[in-house]
C-alpha positions in Angstrom: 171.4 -58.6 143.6 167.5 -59.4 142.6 165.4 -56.5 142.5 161.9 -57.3 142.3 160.1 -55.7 139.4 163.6 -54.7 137.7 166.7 -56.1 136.7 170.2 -57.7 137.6 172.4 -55.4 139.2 176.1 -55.8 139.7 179.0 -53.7 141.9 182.5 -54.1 141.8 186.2 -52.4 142.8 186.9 -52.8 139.0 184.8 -53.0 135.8 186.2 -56.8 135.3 184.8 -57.7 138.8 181.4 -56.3 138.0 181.8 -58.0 134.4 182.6 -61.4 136.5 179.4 -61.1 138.5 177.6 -60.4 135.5 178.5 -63.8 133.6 178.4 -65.6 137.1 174.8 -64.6 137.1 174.2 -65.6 133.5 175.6 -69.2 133.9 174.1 -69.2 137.0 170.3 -68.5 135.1 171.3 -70.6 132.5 171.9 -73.6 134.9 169.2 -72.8 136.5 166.5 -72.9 133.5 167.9 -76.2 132.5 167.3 -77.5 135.7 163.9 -76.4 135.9 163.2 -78.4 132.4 164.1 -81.4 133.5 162.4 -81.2 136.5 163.9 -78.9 139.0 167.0 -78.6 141.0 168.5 -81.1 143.6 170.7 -80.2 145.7 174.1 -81.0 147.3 173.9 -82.0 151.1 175.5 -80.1 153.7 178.1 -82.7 153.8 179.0 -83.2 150.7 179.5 -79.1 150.1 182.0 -78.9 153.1 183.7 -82.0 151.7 184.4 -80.3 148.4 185.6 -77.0 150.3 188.2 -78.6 151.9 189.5 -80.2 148.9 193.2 -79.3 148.1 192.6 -78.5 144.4 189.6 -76.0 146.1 192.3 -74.1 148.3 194.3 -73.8 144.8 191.1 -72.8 142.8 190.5 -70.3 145.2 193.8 -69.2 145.8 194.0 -68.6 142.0 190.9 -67.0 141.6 191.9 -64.5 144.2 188.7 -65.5 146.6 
């Protein structure tokens, strides 16, 4: 969660979920600034994301990732 003013701020059931959200948000920054140098995002269509989520090897990643 974005606080405005402060910083990052991750809950959790356990401390390797919190940790999880933590380096989710880092990549996720990272990603992000890279993006920004080059120009700025662009971004998936509606279609194309709900292509992808239906994807077999999805169900699996999810199913593995407990999600």
């Amino acid at each position: 969660m974005w606080m405005k003013n402060h910083v990052l701020m991750a809950v959790g059931a356990t401390m390797e979920a919190v940790m999880a959200g933590m380096q989710m948000a880092e990549k996720a920054a990272q990603l992000w600034l890279g993006a920004a140098n080059l120009g700025g995002p662009t971004f998936m269509k509606g279609e194309d994301v709900n292509r992808i989520a239906s994807r077999t090897d999805e169900a699996l990643r999810r199913r593995l990732m407990n999600i």
